[in-house]
C-alpha positions, -999 to +999 in steps of 0.1 A: +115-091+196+148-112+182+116-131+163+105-106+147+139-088+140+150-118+123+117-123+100+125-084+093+157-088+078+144-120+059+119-101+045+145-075+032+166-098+016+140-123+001+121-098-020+066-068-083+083-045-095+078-011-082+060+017-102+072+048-110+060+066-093+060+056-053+021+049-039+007+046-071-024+019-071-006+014-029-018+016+002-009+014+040-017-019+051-023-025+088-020-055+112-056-060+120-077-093+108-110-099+111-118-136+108-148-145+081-145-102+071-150-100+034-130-067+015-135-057-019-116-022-028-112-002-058-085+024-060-078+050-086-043+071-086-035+098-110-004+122-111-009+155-116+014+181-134+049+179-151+058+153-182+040+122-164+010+145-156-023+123-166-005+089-155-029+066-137-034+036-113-065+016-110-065-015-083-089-039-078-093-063-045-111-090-029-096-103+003-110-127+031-102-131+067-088-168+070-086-165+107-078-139+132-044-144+120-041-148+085-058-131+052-060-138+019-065-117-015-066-117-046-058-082-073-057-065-107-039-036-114-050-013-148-024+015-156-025+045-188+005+064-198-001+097-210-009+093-245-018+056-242-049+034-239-056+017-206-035-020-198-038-050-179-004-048-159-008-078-136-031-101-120-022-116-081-028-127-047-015-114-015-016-128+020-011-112+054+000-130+089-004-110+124+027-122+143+019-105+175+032-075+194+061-061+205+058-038+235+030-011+219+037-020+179+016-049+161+040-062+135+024-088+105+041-102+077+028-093+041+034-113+010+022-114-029+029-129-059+017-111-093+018-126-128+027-096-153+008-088-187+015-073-214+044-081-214+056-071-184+076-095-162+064-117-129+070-106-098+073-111-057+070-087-030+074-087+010+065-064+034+071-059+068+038-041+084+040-021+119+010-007+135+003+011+164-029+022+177-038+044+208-066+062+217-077+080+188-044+075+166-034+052+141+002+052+130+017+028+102+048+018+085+048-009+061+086-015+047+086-034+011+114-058-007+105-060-042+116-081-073+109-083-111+116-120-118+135-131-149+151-093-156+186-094-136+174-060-121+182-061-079+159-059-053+136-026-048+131-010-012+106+013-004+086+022+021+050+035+032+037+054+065+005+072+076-011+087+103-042+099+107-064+110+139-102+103+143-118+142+142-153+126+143-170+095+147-172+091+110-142+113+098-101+104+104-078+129+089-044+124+086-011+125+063+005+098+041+040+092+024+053+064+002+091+070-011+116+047-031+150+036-001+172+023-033+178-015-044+206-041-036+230-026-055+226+009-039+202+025-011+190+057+005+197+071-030+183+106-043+150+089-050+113+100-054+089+108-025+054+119-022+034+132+009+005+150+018-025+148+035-053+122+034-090+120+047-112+082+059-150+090+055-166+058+076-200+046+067-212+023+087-246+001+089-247+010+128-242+036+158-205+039+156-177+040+126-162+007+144-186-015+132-170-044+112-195-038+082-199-006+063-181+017+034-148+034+038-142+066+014-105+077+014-094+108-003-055+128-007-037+143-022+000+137-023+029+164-032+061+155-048+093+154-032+134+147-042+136+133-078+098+128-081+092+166-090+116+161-122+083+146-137+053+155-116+036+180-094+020+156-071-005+126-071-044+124-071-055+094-043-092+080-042-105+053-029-137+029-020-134+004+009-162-023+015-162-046+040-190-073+054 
């Protein structure tokens, strides 16, 4: 456990730059690899309501399971402002290493590097994924160091959490929340938060939803919380999951 604690706290000091608006184009990564598994993903975001209602989020992935251990990715975010085309905001690659468990949590270690464009800068993120899984629960909690490189601006925290409950063998339903903790210079400010509720649609080629191939449709809907409603209602969630 002193392991892992100490790769924690490494991870919060050694940090993209965050959106916005917290989850937007995000997920909630788990622990789990699947050696020789094949992802591709597509995710749109959209907030709804308020003066950044119509803002938007589409995420492109392809990732590949190295080993049971470690994964690799590569990603493209697209955003629009209201009143604005659609840009190219950065172009990366992301890898994830299971260290293990502690007691009944799976921790892994997340890291990506993303080159901006348009003119927005380069950046590097860590994450520090927790996972545990019993029965038919699923409980996460990914916590993030970011950093904008070349700006001067600190370090960003946030954080991400889900849980969701299989209610068939197809269908999990659960709730999600992603929410800004501060930077270097100050945490736990009044920041932005959303959460709300989120439904996993399994599709698999077989009997059962745990089979390694197959689709994954996730829908939600997120409400805004603390400084977030200033400029927004809440936030649209979709997204396509393939793996083989």
């Amino acid at each position: 456990m002193k392991r892992i604690t100490g790769l924690a706290a490494f991870l919060l000091a050694y940090p993209t730059a965050a959106l916005a608006a917290p989850g937007l184009g995000e997920e909630v990564y788990g622990t789990h690899i699947e050696k020789g598994e094949i992802e591709l993903e597509a995710r749109y975001d959209r907030l709804a309501g308020g003066a950044d209602n119509g803002e938007d989020v589409i995420k492109l992935e392809a990732g590949y399971g190295v080993s049971d251990r470690f994964k690799v990715a590569i990603l493209s975010e697209f955003e629009k402002e209201p009143g604005n085309g659609r840009k190219a905001e950065e172009i990366g690659v992301e890898a994830i290493y299971r260290l293990g468990s502690a007691g009944p949590i799976d921790f892994a270690l997340y890291g990506e590097y993303a080159i901006g464009l348009n003119g927005n800068p380069d950046g590097i993120e860590g994450k520090l994924l927790m996972q545990h899984r019993e029965g038919p629960w699923d409980m996460r909690l990914n916590l993030t160091a970011a950093k904008a490189l070349g700006t001067g601006e600190p370090v960003e925290f946030s954080y991400a959490a889900s849980a969701d409950v299989a209610a068939t063998e197809s269908l999990r339903l659960g709730i999600e929340a992603f929410g800004d903790l501060g930077n270097g210079d100050k945490l736990f400010p009044y920041a932005e938060h959303f959460v709300g509720p989120t439904a996993k649609l399994r599709i698999a080629p077989g009997d059962h939803d745990d089979d390694e191939e197959g689709f994954t449709i996730q829908a939600g809907y997120l409400f805004a919380v603390g400084k977030a409603r200033e400029d927004t209602d809440g936030q649209l969630r979709l997204a396509l999951e393939f793996e083989f």
